[in-house]
C-alpha positions in Angstrom: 141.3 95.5 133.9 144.3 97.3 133.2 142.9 99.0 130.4 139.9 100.3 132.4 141.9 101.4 135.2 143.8 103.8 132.7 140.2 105.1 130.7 139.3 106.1 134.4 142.1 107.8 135.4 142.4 109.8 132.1 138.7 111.4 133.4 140.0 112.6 137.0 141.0 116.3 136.2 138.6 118.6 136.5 139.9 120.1 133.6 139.6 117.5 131.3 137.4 117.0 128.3 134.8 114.5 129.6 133.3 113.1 126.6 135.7 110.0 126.6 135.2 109.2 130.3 133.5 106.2 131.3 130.7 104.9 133.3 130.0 101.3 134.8 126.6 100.6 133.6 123.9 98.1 134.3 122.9 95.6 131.2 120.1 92.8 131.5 119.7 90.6 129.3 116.7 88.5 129.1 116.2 85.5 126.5 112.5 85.1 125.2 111.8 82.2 123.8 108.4 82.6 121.4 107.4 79.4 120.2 104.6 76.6 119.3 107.0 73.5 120.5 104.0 72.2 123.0 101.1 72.9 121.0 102.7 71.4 118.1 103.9 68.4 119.8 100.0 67.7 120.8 98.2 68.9 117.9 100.8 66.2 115.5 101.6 63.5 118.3 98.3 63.6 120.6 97.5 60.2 120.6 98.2 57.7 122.9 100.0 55.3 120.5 102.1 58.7 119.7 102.9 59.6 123.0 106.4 57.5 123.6 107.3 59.1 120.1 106.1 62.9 121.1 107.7 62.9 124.6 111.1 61.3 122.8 111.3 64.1 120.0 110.3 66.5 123.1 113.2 65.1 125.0 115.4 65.2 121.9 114.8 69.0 121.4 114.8 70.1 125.4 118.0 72.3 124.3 116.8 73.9 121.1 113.7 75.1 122.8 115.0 76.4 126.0 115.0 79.9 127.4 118.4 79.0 129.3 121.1 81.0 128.3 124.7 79.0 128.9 127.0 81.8 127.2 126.7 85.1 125.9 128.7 87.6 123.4 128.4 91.1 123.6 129.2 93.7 121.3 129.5 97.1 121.1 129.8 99.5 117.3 129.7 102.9 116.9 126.3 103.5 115.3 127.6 105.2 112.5 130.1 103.8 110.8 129.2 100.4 112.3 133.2 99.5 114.1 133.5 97.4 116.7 134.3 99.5 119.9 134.0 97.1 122.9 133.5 93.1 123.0 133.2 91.1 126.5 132.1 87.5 126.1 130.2 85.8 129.9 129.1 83.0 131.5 124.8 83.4 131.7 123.6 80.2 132.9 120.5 81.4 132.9 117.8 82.9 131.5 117.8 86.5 133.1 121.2 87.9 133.8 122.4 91.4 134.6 126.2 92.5 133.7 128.0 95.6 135.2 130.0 96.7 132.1 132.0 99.9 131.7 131.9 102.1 128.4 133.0 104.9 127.6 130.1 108.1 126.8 128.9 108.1 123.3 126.0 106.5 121.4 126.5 102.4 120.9 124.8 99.8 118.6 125.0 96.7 120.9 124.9 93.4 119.5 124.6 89.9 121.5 123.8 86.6 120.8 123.1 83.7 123.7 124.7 79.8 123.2 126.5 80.5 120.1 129.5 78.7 122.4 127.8 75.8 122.6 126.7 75.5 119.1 129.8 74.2 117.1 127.7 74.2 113.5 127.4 78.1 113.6 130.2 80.4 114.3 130.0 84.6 114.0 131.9 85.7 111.6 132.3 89.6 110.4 132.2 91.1 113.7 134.8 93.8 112.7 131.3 95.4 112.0 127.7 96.1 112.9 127.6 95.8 109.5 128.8 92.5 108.5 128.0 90.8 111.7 126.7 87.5 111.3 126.2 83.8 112.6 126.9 82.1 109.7 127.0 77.7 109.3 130.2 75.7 109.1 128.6 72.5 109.1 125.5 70.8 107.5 124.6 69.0 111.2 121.2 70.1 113.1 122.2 72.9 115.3 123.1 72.0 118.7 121.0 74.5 120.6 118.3 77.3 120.4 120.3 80.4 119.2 119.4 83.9 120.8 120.0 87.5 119.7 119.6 91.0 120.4 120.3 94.3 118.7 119.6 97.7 121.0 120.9 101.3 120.3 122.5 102.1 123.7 123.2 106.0 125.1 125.8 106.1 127.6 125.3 109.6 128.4 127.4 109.1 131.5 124.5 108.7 133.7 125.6 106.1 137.0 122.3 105.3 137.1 121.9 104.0 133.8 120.3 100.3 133.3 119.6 98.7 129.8 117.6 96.3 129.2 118.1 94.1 126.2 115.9 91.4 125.1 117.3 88.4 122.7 114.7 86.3 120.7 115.4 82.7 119.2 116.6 82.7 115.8 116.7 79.2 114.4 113.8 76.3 114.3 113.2 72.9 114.1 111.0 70.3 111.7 109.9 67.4 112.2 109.4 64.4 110.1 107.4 61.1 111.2 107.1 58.2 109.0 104.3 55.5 110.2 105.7 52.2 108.6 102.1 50.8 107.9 103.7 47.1 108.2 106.5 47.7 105.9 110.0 46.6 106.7 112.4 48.8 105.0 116.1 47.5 104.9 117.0 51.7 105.5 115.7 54.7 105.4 118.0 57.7 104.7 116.9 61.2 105.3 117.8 64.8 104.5 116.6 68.2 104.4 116.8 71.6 102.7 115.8 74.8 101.8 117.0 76.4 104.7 119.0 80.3 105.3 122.8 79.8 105.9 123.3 82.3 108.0 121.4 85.3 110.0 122.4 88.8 110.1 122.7 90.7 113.6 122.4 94.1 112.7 118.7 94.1 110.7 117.5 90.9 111.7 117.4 89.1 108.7 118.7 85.7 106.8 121.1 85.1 104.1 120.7 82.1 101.9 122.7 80.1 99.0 122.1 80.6 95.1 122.0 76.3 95.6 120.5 75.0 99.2 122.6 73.4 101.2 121.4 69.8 102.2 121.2 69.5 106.3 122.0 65.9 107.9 119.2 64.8 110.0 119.2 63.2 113.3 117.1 60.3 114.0 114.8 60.1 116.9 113.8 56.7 118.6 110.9 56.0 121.2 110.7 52.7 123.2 107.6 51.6 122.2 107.0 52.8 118.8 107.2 51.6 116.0 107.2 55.0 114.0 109.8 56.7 112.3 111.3 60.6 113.0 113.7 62.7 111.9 114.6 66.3 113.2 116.1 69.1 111.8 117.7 72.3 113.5 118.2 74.8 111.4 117.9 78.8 110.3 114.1 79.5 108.7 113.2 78.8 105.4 112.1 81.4 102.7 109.1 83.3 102.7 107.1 85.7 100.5 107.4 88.5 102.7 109.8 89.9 104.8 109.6 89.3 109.2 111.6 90.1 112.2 112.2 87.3 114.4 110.5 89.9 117.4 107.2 89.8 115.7 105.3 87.6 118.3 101.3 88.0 117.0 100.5 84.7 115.8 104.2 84.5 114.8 103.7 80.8 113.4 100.5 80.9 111.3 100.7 81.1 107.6 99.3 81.1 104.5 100.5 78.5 101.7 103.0 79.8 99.3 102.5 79.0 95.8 106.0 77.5 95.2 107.7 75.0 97.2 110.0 76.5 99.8 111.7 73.9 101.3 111.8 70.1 101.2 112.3 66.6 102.7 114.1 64.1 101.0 113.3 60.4 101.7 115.6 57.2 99.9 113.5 54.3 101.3 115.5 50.7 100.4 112.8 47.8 100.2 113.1 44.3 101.5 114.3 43.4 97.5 117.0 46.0 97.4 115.4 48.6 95.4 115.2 52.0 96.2 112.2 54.3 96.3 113.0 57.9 96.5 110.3 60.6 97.5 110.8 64.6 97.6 108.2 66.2 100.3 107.5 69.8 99.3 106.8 72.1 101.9 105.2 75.1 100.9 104.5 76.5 104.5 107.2 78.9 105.8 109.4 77.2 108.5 110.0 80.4 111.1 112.4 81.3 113.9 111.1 79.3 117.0 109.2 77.3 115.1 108.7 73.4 115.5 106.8 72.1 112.6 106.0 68.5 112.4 105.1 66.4 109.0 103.5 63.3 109.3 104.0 60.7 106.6 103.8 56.8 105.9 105.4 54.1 103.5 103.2 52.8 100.9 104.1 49.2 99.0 105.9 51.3 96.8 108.3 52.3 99.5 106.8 56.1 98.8 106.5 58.1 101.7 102.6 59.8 101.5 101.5 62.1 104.1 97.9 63.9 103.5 99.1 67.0 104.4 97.8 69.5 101.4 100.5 71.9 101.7 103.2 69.2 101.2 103.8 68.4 97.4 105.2 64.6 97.2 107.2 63.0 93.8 108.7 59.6 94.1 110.9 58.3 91.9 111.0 54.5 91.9 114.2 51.9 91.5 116.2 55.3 92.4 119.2 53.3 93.1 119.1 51.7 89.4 119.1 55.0 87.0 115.1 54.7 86.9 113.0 57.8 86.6 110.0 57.2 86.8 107.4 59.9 88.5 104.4 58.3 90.1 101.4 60.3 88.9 99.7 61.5 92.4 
């Protein structure tokens, strides 16, 4: 407050240079979530034996795929040399909220990101610069919440008038896996995940991931009434052959096969005689921002986990827990 009152009353001479003044201006910000959550949910889980297990993993994912906004970080760079020249971080509550914010006249790069507060696994690190900007993982735990961003190049020409508008998309996903037990028992089933980008980049939009992948703990999903299996992931995106924006909404979530693997399940199933049966699902469709994609799998009398899904690659490796390596021809 103090430090606006003075940038204003710097600007009341007449005689004074007036390129440094200030004007309150009018910023809404508007979180658009683009995804294929329902649709998915159906087309996977439409049955009516799957329906306790579709609305539970629906349930389980209500604040990943929300368009409710609970905090929000904004900040402001000089286009150029990309330095931080303003930061304000608000309340939202919401998914539409407009902010009276005073800057002072020149060109901005404006950077904001929705629910990064309540997201403990990511943090933004870098924001001395556009530049360098980035929400970046501190922990291998399924994200929390949907995370939203926004990048516009702002001209505060001074205008009172002036209203932005600044649209922030959803920049991590979810996956899915359910295991049909087919009648087997397991003692445990452990489950992890990887593949994924470590980080995402505010100022062009795009995902930074490790020379090794990370592995991402899973949380498990249960359903009164079901006897099935699932595991959910929350997470950035996984590779892809080409480059995307996370604002591309035509068809955003169709895709063709890759031919490598680009991203992967990992399943340690122990059997009712203590052995271990380990099985690597291979995904080799893209995994995209405000995606939910959903694999569907079952436990074979090996303790394998199958799933007839042809763009999932499956090895299994049996008596895991004893040094074996043996590869199940498929």
């Amino acid at each position: 407050m103090v430090a606006t009152v003075i940038a204003q009353s710097a600007c009341c001479s007449i005689d004074d240079d007036l390129s440094d003044c200030g004007t309150d201006y009018e910023i809404t910000y508007e979180l658009q979530l683009v995804t294929n959550e329902s649709t998915e949910l159906q087309s996977k889980l439409g049955t009516e034996a799957e329906a306790p297990m579709r609305e539970a993993l629906r349930a389980h994912l209500s604040p990943v795929f929300s368009d409710h906004g609970d905090d929000l970080e904004q900040w402001f760079y000089s286009p150029e040399g990309g330095e931080e020249q303003h930061h304000e971080n608000k309340v939202m509550d919401a998914s539409e909220r407009t902010y009276t914010i005073y800057l002072p006249q020149r060109q901005y790069r404006h950077l904001a990101v929705a629910n990064v507060g309540q997201a403990p696994q990511v943090s933004m690190s870098g924001t001395s610069s556009s530049s360098t900007f980035a929400l970046s993982e501190v922990s291998a735990a399924p994200h929390a919440r949907g995370l939203f961003a926004g990048n516009e190049l702002l001209e505060a020409n001074g205008s009172s008038t002036a209203h932005f508008h600044v649209p922030l998309f959803m920049v991590n996903c979810a996956s899915a896996l359910v295991i049909d037990k087919r009648g087997h028992e397991p003692q445990k089933v452990e489950v992890n995940a990887s593949g994924f980008a470590k980080s995402y980049n505010m100022l062009d939009g795009t995902y930074t991931f490790a020379q090794q992948d990370a592995v991402h703990s899973v949380d498990e999903v249960q359903a009164t009434g079901s006897d099935l299996l699932c595991y959910v992931t929350v997470n950035y995106p996984s590779r892809e052959a080409g480059t995307r924006s996370v604002e591309e909404t035509t068809v955003p979530f169709e895709s063709s096969d890759s031919s490598e693997d680009l991203w992967q399940w990992d399943v340690y199933v122990t059997k009712a005689d203590g052995s271990v049966t380990a099985t690597k699902l291979s995904v080799r469709r893209p995994l995209r921002a405000g995606q939910l994609m959903i694999i569907k799998g079952y436990i074979d009398d090996d303790g394998a986990v199958r799933t007839g899904d042809a763009s999932v690659g499956v090895s299994v490796t049996l008596d895991w827990n004893k040094g074996g390596d043996h590869d199940v021809d498929l």
